[in-house]
C-alpha positions in Angstrom: 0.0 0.0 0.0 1.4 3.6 -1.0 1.8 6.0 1.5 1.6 9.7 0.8 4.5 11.6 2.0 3.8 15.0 3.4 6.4 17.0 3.6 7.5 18.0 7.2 6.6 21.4 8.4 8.3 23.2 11.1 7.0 25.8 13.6 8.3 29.5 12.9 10.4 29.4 15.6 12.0 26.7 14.5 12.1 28.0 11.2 13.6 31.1 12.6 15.9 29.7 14.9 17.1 27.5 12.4 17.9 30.1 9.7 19.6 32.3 13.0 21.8 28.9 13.9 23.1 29.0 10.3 23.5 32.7 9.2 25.2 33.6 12.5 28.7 31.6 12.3 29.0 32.8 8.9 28.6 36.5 10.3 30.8 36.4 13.5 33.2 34.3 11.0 33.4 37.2 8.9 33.5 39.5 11.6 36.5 37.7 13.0 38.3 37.5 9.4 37.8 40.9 8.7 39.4 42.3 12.1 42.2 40.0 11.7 43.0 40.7 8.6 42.9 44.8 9.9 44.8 44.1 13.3 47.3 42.2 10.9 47.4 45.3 8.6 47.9 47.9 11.5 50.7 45.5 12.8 52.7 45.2 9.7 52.5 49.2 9.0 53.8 49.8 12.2 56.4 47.3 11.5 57.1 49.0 8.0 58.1 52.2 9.9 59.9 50.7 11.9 62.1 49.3 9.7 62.6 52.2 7.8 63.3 54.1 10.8 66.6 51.6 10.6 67.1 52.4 7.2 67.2 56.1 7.9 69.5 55.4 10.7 71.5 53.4 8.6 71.7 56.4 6.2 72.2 59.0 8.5 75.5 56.9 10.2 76.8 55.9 6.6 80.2 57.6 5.4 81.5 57.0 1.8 85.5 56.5 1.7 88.1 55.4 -0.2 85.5 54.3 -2.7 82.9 52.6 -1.0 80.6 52.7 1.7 81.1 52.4 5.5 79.0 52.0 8.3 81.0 52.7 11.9 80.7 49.3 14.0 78.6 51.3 16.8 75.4 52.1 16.2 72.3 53.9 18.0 70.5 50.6 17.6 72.4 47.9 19.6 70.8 45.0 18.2 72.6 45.3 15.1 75.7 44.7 16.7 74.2 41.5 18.6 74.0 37.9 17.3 70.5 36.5 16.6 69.4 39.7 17.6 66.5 39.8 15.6 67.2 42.6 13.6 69.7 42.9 10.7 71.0 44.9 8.1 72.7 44.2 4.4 73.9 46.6 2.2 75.4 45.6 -1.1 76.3 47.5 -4.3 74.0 47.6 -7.3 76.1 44.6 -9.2 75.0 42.5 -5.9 79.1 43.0 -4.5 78.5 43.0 -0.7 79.5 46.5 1.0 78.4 45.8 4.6 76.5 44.0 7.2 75.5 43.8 10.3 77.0 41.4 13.2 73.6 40.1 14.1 73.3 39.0 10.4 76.4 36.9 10.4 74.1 33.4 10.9 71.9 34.5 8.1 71.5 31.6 5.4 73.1 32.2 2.0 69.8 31.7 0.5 68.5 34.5 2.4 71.0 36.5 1.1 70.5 35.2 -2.5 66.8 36.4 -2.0 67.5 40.0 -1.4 68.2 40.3 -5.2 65.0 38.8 -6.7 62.9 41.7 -7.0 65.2 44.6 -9.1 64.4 47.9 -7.6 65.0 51.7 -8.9 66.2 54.3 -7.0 62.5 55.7 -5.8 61.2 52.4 -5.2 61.2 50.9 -1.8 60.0 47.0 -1.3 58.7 46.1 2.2 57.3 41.8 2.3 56.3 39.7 4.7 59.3 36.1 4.2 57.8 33.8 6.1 59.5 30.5 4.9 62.7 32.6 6.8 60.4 34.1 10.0 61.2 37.5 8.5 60.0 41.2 7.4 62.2 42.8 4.5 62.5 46.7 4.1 64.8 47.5 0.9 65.3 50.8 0.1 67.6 51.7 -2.9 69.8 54.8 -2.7 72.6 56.9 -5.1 75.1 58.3 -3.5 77.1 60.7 -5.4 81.1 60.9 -4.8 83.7 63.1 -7.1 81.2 63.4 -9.8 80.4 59.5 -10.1 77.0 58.0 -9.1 77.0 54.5 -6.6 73.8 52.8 -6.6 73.3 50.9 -3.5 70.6 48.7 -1.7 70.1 49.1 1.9 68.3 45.9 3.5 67.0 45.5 6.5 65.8 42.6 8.1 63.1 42.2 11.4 62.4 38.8 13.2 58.2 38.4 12.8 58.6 36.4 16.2 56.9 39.7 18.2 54.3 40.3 15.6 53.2 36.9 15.0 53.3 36.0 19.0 50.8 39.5 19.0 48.6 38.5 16.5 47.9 35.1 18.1 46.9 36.7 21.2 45.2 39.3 19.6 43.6 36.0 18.1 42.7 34.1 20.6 41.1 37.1 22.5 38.8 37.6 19.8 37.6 34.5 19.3 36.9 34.7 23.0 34.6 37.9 22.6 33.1 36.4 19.4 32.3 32.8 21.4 30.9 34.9 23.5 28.9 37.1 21.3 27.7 34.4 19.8 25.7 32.7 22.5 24.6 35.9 23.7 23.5 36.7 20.4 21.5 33.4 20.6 19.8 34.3 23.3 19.1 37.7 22.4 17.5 35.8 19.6 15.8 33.6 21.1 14.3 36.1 23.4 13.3 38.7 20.4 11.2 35.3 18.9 9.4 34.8 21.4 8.6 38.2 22.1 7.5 38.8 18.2 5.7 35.6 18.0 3.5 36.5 21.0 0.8 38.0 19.1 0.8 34.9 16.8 -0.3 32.7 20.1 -2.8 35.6 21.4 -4.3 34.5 17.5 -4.4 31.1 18.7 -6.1 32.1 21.7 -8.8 34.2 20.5 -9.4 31.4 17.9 -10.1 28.8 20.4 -12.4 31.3 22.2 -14.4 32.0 19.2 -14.9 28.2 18.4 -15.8 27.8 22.2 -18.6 30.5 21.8 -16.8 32.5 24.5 -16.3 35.5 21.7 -17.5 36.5 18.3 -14.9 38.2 16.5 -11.2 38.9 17.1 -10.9 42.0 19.6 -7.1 41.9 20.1 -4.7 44.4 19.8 -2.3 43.3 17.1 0.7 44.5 15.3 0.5 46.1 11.7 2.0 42.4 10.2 -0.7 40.7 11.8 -3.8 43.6 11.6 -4.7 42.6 7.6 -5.1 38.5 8.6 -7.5 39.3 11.8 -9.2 41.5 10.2 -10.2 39.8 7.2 -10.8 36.3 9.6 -13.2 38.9 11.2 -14.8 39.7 7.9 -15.0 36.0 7.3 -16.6 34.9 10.6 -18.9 38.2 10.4 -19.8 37.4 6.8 -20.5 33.5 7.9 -23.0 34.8 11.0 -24.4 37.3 8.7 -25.1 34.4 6.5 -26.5 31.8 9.0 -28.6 34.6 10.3 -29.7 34.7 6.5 -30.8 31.4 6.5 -32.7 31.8 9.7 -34.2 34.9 8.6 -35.7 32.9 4.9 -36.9 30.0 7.1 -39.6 32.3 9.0 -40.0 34.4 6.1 -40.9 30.9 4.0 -42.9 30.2 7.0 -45.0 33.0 7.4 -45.4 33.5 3.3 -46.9 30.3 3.2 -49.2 30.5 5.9 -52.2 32.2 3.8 -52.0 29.7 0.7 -52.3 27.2 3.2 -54.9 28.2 5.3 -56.7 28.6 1.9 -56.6 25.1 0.7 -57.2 24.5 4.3 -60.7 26.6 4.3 -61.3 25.2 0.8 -62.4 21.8 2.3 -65.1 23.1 4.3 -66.5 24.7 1.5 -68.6 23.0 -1.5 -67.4 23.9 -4.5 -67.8 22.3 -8.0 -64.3 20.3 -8.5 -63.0 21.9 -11.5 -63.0 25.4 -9.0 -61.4 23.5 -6.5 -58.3 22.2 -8.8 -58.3 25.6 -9.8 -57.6 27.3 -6.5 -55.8 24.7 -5.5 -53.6 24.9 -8.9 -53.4 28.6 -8.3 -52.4 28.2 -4.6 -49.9 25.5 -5.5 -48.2 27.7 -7.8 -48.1 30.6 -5.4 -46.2 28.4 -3.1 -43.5 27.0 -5.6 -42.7 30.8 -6.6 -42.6 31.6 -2.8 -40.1 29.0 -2.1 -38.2 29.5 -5.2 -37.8 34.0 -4.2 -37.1 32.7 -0.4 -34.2 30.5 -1.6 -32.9 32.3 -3.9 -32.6 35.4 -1.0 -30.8 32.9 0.8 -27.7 32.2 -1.1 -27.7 35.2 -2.4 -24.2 37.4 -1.4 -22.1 35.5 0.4 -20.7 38.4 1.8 -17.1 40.0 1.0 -14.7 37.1 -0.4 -11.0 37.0 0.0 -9.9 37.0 -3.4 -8.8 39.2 -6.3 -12.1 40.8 -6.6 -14.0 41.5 -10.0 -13.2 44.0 -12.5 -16.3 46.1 -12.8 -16.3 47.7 -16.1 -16.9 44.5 -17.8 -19.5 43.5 -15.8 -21.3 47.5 -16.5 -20.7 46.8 -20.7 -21.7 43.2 -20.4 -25.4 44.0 -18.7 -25.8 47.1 -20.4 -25.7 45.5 -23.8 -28.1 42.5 -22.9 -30.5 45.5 -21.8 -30.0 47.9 -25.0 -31.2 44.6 -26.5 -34.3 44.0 -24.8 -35.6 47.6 -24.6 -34.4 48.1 -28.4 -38.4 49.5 -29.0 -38.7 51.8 -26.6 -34.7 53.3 -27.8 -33.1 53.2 -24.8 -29.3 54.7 -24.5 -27.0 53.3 -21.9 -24.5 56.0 -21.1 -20.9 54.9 -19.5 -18.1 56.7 -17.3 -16.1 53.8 -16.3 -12.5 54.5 -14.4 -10.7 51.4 -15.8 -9.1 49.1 -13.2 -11.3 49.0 -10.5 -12.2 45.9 -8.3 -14.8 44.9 -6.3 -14.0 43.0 -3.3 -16.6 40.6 -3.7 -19.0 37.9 -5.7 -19.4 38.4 -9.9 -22.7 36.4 -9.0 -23.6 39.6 -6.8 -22.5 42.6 -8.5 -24.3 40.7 -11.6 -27.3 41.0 -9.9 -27.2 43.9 -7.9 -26.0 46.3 -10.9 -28.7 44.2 -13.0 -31.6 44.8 -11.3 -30.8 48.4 -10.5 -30.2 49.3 -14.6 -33.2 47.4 -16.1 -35.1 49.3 -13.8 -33.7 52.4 -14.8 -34.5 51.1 -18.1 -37.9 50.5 -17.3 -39.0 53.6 -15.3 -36.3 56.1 -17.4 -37.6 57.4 -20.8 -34.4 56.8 -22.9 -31.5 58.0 -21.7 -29.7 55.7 -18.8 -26.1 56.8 -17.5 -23.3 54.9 -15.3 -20.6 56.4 -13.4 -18.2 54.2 -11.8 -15.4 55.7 -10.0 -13.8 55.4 -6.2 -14.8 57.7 -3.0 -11.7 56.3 -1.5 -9.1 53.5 -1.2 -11.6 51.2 0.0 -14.8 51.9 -1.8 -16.4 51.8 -5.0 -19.2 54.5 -5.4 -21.7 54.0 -8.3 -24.3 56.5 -9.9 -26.9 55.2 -12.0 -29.2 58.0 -13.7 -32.2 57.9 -15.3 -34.4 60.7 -17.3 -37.7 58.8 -16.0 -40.3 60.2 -13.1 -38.1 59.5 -10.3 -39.0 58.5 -6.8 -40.6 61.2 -4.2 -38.8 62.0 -2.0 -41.6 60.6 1.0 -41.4 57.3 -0.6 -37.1 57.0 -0.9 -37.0 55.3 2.9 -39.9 52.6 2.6 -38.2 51.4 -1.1 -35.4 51.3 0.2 -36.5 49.2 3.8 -34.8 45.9 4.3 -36.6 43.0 3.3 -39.7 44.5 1.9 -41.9 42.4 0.0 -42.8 43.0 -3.4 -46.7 43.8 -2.4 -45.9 46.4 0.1 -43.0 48.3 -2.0 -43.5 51.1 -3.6 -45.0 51.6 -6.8 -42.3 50.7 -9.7 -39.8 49.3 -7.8 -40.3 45.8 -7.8 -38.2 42.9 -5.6 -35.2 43.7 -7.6 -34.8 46.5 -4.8 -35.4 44.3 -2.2 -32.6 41.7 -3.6 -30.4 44.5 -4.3 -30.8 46.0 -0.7 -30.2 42.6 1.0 -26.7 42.3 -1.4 -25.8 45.3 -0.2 -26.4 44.4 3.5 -24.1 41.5 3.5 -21.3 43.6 2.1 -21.8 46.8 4.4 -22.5 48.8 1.1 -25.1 51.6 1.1 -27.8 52.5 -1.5 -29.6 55.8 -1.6 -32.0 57.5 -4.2 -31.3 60.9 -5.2 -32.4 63.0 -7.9 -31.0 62.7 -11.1 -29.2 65.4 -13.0 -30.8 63.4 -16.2 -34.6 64.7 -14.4 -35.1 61.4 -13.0 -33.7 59.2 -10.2 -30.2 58.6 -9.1 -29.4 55.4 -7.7 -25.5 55.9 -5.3 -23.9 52.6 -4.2 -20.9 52.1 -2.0 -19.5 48.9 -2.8 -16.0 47.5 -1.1 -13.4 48.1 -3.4 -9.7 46.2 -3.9 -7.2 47.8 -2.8 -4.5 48.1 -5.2 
């Protein structure tokens, strides 16, 4: 038997913890690299001016006689004069001819000595290197020194132990991996801490979900952050939209009920009464039909508007063209002209099924009750809302009768006079997205229809 294999998933604490584990040795590595690499550099300048401090001291004690050049056997710097002292100097002619050296430099290797002539220098140039197969820094600095009208190139070379530096840098080392150990693990910590201090609001969710579902609460009241704000607050519009719709269905049921009280009660009275058969079918035909449209209006309120979906929205010029043109089609005898002022773009943050229905019955009765000349104007009252005008040149609507067509719920017999149970449908659509509908009058001379519909934010 095959078993699916779902793929493992971690907790975001994990996830983050993880991630932290992994990225931070690569940072405090870096961080150590980096200022060991700049310690090392600070290091070897200083060493670099130090050495050619000696060169300059060299220089200033040098004396050129009898054809070549002399250095007097005591010095200011005392290690030159000292075996394995750790500093030496070399000084040869430009052919490579050796002209002096220091006592300290007597146990130098002839290689060493081979290897002060591998990189040809001008006078200008000076060469400072790190030779660590020899445990030594190099300082060459190439002079001319001009005697009875002759030029004498000559290459001063002097030579450090890297003992002190290196024994430096190791401490220097070791300290900072130390600090960085350190760091580290308080840097876990820290992060750690900071987790479970940003994840908080994330378990208050939890909470306030388990509440809900418990029937202790009806919506999420909590004070989140701005991350978190958009997901509660559309789960509110979700739960609200879901009780909204339940209430719906409660709502139908007693209206179903109470509609088909009378055609009951009058096939109900019908059998106390003696009437010739074919009158009785004929009631009770008439009744029966009553009662099928009943039920079919009642369930069709009830799934209609689901209330604001979490999607992409609908685009609503389309929707505007595509009913318009099924309308110029059925009124093509009476002439009617659908006018449009669409803003391209914009979204309505709910059902097609909805806006199909809502925007439809709204224009065919503007077609109906207009003369010709119906106009639409869809455009945004803000970031969040849609706001629709729909003209007509018709009679209009008093303004004593605006609130009773547009109560909740009324039912076609007690609306008022041309508006029909399309305004009843449309008004219920409206109420499960928090939209509004008002009559106005018409700059065309008839009525204006205004909708505020929830709009997607771009």
């Amino acid at each position: 038997m095959l078993r699916l294999l779902r793929p493992r998933v971690r907790s975001l604490r994990a996830r983050l913890l993880f991630f932290s584990c992994s990225l931070l040795p690569v940072v405090f590595f870096s961080a150590w690299f980096a200022l060991q690499n700049a310690f090392l550099h600070s290091l070897e300048t200083a060493e670099r001016e130090r050495l050619k401090l000696q060169v300059y001291l060299l220089l200033g004690a040098a004396e050129f006689q009898e054809g070549r050049l002399s250095i007097p056997q005591a010095l200011r710097e005392p290690r030159f004069g000292q075996i394995e002292s750790g500093l030496y100097g070399v000084i040869e002619s430009r052919s490579g001819a050796l002209q002096w050296r220091s006592e300290s430099s007597m146990l130098l290797s002839a290689s060493l000595l081979l290897a002060l002539h591998d990189t040809p220098l001008t006078p200008g140039e000076v060469l400072f290197t790190h030779l660590p197969e020899h445990g030594l820094y190099l300082y060459q600095y190439p002079v001319v020194w001009e005697s009875a009208g002759r030029e004498h190139q000559y290459l001063i070379n002097v030579l450090e132990t890297d003992r002190p530096l290196q024994a430096e840098l190791r401490a220097y080392r070791n300290q900072l991996v130390s600090w960085l150990s350190l760091l580290f693990v308080l840097a876990l910590l820290v992060q750690y801490v900071i987790l479970r201090w940003s994840l908080k609001p994330l378990d208050a969710l939890a909470l306030d979900l388990k509440r809900i579902e418990s029937g202790d609460a009806r919506k999420l009241e909590g004070a989140y952050p701005l991350e978190v704000r958009p997901v509660t607050e559309n789960l509110n519009l979700l739960l609200d939209s879901e009780r909204r719709q339940r209430e719906r269905y409660r709502n139908t049921l007693g209206d179903l009920a109470h509609s088909l009280k009378t055609p009951l009660a009058v096939i109900r009275g019908l059998a106390e009464e003696a009437l010739p058969y074919e009158e009785y079918q004929h009631i009770v035909n008439d009744q029966t039909e009553r009662m099928g449209q009943i039920v079919q209006y009642q369930l069709a309120r009830a799934v209609k508007s689901q209330g604001r979906q979490i999607a992409a929205g609908v685009d609503v010029a389309p929707v505007v063209q595509r009913i318009s043109q099924a309308l110029i089609k059925v009124y093509r005898d009476k002439g009617v002209q659908i006018e449009h002022q669409l803003t391209e773009g914009l979204r309505f943050a709910g059902d097609e099924r909805d806006l199909m229905e809502l925007l439809g019955n709204l224009l065919e009765n503007a077609c109906k009750y207009g003369q010709q000349k119906v106009r639409v104007v869809v455009g945004l009252q803000d970031a969040d809302n849609l706001q629709i005008y729909i003209d007509d040149d018709g009679a209009g609507v008093s303004a004593e009768r605006r609130d009773v067509v547009l109560q909740r719920g009324e039912r076609l017999d007690t609306s008022a006079p041309g508006q029909g149970i399309g305004l009843a449908v449309a008004v219920d659509i409206l109420s499960s997205y928090n939209g509004e509908l008002s009559i106005h009058e018409s700059p065309l001379g008839g009525a204006r229809f205004r909708i505020l519909l929830p709009a997607v934010s771009v």
